[in-house]
N, C-alpha and C positions, 0 to 999 in steps of 0.2 A: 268401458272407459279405461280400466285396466289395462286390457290388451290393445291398447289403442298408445295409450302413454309409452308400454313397452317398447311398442313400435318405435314410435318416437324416438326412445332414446336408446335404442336400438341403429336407427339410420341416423341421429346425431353422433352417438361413439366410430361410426363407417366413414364418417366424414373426417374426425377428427384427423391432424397432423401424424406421421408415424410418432414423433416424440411424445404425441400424448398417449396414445393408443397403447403403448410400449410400457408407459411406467408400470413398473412393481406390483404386485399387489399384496405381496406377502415380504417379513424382514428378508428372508430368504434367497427371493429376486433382486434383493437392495444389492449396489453395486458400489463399489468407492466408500471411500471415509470409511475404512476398517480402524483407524485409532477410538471409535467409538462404538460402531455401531455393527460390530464384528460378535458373534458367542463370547460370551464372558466380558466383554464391557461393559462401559455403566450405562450407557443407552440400552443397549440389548437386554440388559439385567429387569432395568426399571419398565421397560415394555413387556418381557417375557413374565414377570409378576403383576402387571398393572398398576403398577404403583408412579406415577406420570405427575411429576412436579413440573412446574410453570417454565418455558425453554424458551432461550433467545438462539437461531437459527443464523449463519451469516457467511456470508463467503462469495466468489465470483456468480455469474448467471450460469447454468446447468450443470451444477455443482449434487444435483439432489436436494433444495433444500423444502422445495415445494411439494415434490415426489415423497419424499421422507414423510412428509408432515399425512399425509393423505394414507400413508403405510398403516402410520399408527392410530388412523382413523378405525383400522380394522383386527386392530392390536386392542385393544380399550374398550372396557364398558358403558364409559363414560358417552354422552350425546358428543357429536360432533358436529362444531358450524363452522366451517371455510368461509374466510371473506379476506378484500384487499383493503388497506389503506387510499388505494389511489382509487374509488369507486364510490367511497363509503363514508359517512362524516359521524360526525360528534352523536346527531338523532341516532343514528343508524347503530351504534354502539352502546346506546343507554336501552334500546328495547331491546337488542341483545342479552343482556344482562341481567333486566328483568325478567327474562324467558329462564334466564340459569337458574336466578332465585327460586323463580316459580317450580320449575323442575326441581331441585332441591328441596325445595320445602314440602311437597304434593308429593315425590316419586322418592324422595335422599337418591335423584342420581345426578352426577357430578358432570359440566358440560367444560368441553373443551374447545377455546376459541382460538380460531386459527388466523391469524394474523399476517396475510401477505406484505411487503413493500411497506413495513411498520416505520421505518425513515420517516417515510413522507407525511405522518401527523407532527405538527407541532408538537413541544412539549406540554403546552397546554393539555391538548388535545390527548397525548397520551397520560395525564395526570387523570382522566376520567375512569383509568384502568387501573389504576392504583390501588384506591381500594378495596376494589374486590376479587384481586389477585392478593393482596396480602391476607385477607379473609378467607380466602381457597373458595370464593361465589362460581368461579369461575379460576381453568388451569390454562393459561397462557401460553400458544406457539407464536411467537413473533420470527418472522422471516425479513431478512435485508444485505443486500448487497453490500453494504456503508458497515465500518463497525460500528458496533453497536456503544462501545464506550464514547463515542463521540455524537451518535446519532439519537441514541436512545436515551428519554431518562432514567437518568442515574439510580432512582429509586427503583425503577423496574426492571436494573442489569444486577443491584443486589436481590431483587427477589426471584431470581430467573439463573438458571443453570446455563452458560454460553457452549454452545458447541460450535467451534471455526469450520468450515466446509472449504475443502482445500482442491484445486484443478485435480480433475480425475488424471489418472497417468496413463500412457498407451495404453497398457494391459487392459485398463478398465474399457477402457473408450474401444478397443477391439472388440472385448468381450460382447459389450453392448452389441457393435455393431453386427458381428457373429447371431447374436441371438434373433434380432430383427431379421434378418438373413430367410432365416430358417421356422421363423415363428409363422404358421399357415394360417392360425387363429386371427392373432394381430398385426402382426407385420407381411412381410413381403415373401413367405414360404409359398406362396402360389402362382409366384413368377418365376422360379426356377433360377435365382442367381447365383452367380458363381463371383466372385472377388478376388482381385488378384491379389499376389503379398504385397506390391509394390502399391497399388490402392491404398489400399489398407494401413499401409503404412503412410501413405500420403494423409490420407484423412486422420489419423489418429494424433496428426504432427499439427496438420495444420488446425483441426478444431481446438487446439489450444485447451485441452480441457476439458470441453463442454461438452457433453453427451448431446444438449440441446441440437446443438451445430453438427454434430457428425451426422445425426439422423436428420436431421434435415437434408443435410447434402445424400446422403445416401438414394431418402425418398425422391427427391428432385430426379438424381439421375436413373433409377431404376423406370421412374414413373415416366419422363422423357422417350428413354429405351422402347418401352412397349406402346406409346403413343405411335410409333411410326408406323409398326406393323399394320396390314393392309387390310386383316377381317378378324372376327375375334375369335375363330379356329386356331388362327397362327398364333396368334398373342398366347393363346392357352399353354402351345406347345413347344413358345421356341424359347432358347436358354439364352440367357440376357447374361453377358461377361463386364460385370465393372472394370474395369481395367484403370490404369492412372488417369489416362487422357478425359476419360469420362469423368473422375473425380477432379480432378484442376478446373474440370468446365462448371461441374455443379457446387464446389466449395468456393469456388472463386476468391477473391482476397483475404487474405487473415485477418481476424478482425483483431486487434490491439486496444484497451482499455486505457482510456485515455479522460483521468478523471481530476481535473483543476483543484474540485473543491474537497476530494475525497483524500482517503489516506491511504491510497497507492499513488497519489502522485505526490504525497513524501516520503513514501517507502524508496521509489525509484530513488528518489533523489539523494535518499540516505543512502542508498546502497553505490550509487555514482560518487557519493563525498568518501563514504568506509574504502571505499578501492582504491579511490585516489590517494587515502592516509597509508592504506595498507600494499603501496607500492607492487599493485597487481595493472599493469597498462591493461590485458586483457579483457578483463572484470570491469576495467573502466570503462573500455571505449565499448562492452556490450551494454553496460547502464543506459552510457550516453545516449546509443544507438535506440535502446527503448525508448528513453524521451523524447527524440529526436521524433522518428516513426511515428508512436504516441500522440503526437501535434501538441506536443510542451512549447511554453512561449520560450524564444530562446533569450531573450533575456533573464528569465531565470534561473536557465541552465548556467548561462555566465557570471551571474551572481553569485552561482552554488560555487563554480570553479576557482571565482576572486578568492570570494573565502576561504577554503581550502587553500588553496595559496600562500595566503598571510601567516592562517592559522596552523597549519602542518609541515609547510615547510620553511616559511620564514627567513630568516638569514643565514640556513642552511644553504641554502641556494636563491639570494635574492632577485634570480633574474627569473624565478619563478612566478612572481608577482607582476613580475614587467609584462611577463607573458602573458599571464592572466589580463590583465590590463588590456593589453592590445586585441584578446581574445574581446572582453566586452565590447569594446568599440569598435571591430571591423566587424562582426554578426551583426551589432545594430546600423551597422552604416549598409551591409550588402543582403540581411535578411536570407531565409532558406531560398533554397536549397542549401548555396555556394555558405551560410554559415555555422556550418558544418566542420567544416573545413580548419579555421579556426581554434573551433572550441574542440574539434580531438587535438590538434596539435597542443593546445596549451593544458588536455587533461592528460593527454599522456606524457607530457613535460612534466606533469608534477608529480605523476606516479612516478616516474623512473626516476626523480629528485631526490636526496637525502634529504631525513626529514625531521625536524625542527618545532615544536610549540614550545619554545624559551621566548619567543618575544609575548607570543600570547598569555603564556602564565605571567609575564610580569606586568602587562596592564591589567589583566584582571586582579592581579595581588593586590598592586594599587590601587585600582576601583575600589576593592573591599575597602584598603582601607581609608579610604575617602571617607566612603559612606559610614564607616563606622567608629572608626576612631576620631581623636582631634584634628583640626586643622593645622597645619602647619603655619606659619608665619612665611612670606617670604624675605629672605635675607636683604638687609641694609643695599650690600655690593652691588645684589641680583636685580635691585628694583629700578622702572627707569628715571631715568636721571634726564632726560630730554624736555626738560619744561624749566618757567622759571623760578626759582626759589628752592630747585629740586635737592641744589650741593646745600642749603641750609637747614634742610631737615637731613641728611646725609643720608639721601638716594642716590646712588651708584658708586658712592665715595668708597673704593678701594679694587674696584673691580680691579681685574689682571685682563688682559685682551691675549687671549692664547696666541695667538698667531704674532705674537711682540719677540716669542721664543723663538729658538731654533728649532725645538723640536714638535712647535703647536702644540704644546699641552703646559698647564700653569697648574701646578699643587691650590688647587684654592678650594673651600669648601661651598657645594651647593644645596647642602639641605642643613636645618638648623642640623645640630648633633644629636640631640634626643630623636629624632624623626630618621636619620640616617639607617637605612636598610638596603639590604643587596637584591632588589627585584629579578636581576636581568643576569641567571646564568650562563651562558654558552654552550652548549653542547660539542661534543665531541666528534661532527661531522659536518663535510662541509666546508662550504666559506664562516662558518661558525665556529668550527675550528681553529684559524687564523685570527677571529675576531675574540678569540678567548684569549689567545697568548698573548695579544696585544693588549687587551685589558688590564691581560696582569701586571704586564710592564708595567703599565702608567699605575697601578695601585702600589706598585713597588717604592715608583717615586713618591707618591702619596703619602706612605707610609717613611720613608725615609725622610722628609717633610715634616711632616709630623715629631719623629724623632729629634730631630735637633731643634725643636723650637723651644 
């Protein structure tokens, strides 16, 4: 029965995908996420002594986070149970747990539950893991795409050590693919590949990252390759060249994460609003272009753009907002492709714009002090006077009509005097410029006004 199971999972592991076949099995083989999980980090530390407190896991897909967790399967004294969230329900976690106890209580040994796509329980749902991750019943890998501050509860990100899992870089994604290569054991050392640099480099560009996705493209086209040969003498013997053409066919489109309700598609968006304040057209129109790609609705790309607008460059250059303006409403009148088009010109209008939040800091000053101070009264002059009985209570009686003047401006007061405050400075750039010295003028006359009364 024994050697029968072996078998089994023996010709189950042969079948597997290169990408699985491939994972790690030692810290040693671990690849990528050196800010943690390097000699002398605190990952490495707390695995290389077994000392393994409760870890939240998070980052893009074939980042390591699943592979990692499986590493330390074999790092640990501790029993190990793998399982996903997407498979598995609320039953399935409570006997779980009781197995820990049990183990615990019968054996004092400590189980470690592995927790795939941990997002996708409800909070409820993860509320059931609460307490006996606080209690150490049970030492917590939670795995997720999503952050975890947003995804996971709150209680179970203070009782959990986060490590972020960040896109492997070429080098790593080489190495990988190098090692698959040459691996006769598990990978593809018995086909005789050879890979070009320009391959190599194709793959390592276009996986974006993801070791997942290289090895896959890898397997696809090596496996392809030796499909054609005509008997299995030749196949044995003949040397399979990856070459680019071979890789473009088997990696085929780049995949772009493109995620509505997550928080990379407000990362992008922040990073398209920062560039556009921080006068980088460059930086912009690549944000943009991610969103764009990405399949973001573009109506909110043009919302992000209005704002930005208003908010950074203001009457710095107020034809920046005009722009924006026309920007939302030709995308939504002509929809992608062609609204594209549009919304670069009006983000990189506001990049290269002088730039401005003096109108924004003075409605929010005044928000605040709306909401927080007294209300103001509005003045006798100010109020209107367009109804009847209105000049007998003395609403409107004294107003000035500026434009009665020569110069369109009338000395008159419009905030009580105790409320009188200077929200709205002008900055020093700009069509904001111009509107500073002309302010001052007219405070000159103001003030001169004032004086002689």
């Amino acid at each position: 029965m024994d050697l029968f199971s072996q078998t089994e999972r023996q010709n189950i592991a042969a079948a597997a995908p290169l990408a699985v076949r491939m994972r790690p099995r030692v810290l040693e083989e671990f690849v990528g996420q050196e800010k943690f999980i390097a000699p002398g980090k605190l990952l490495w530390r707390m695995l290389k002594a077994d000392r393994l407190s409760s870890l939240i896991f998070f980052g893009p897909p074939g980042t390591g986070k699943t592979t990692l967790a499986h590493v330390i399967a074999k790092h640990t004294s501790a029993e190990f149970v793998a399982t996903s969230a997407a498979t598995i329900g609320v039953k399935e976690i409570r006997v779980a747990i009781q197995a820990a106890k049990d183990r615990l209580t019968a054996e004092a040994v400590k189980t470690v539950l592995f927790l795939d796509e941990i997002h996708r329980f409800s909070r409820n749902q993860q509320d059931v893991l609460l307490d006996d991750v606080e209690k150490g019943t049970i030492i917590l890998i939670g795995a997720t795409t999503e952050n975890p501050f947003f995804s996971v509860n709150s209680a179970l990100v203070s009782r959990s050590t986060i490590f972020e899992f960040e896109p492997l870089t070429k080098n790593s994604i080489a190495k990988v693919i190098r090692t698959a290569i040459t691996d006769s054991e598990r990978g593809l050392g018995q086909y005789k590949v050879s890979i070009t640099d320009d391959a190599l480099e194709y793959l390592t560009v276009m996986s974006d990252g993801d070791a997942r996705r290289a090895l896959s493209a890898l397997e696809v086209g090596v496996l392809s390759q030796k499909g054609t040969e005509k008997n299995d003498q030749t196949k044995k013997n003949i040397e399979i060249v990856f070459d680019k053409a071979l890789a473009i066919e088997s990696i085929q489109k780049k995949a772009l994460i493109s995620d509505a309700a997550g928080d990379n598609h407000f990362d992008l968006a922040s990073a398209l609003q920062k560039s556009m304040r921080g006068s980088d057209p460059d930086a912009t129109v690549y944000w943009l272009a991610r969103l764009i790609v990405g399949g973001e609705d573009p109506r909110f790309i043009a919302r992000r753009i209005a704002v930005c607008a208003a908010e950074d460059v203001g009457n710095a250059d107020p034809m920046a907002t005009v722009l924006a303006a026309a920007a939302v409403q030709i995308s939504e009148f002509v929809g992608l492709p062609e609204a594209q088009l549009p919304l670069a010109q009006a983000a990189i209008y506001i990049a290269c714009a002088p730039k401005s939040n003096r109108s924004a800091k003075a409605i929010w000053q005044a928000g605040s002090d709306v909401r927080q101070g007294r209300t103001a009264p509005v003045p006798d002059h100010l109020r209107d006077g367009h109804y009847a009985g209105a000049k007998k209570l003395g609403r409107g009686v004294g107003y000035q009509y500026p434009h009665d003047s020569p110069d369109g401006y009338v000395p008159q007061p419009y905030m009580p005097a105790e409320f009188v405050r200077q929200y709205y400075q002008p900055s020093g750039r700009g069509t904001e410029k111009q509107i500073g010295e002309y302010l001052k003028q007219l405070r000159q006359i103001l003030d001169n006004s004032n004086s002689n009364k």
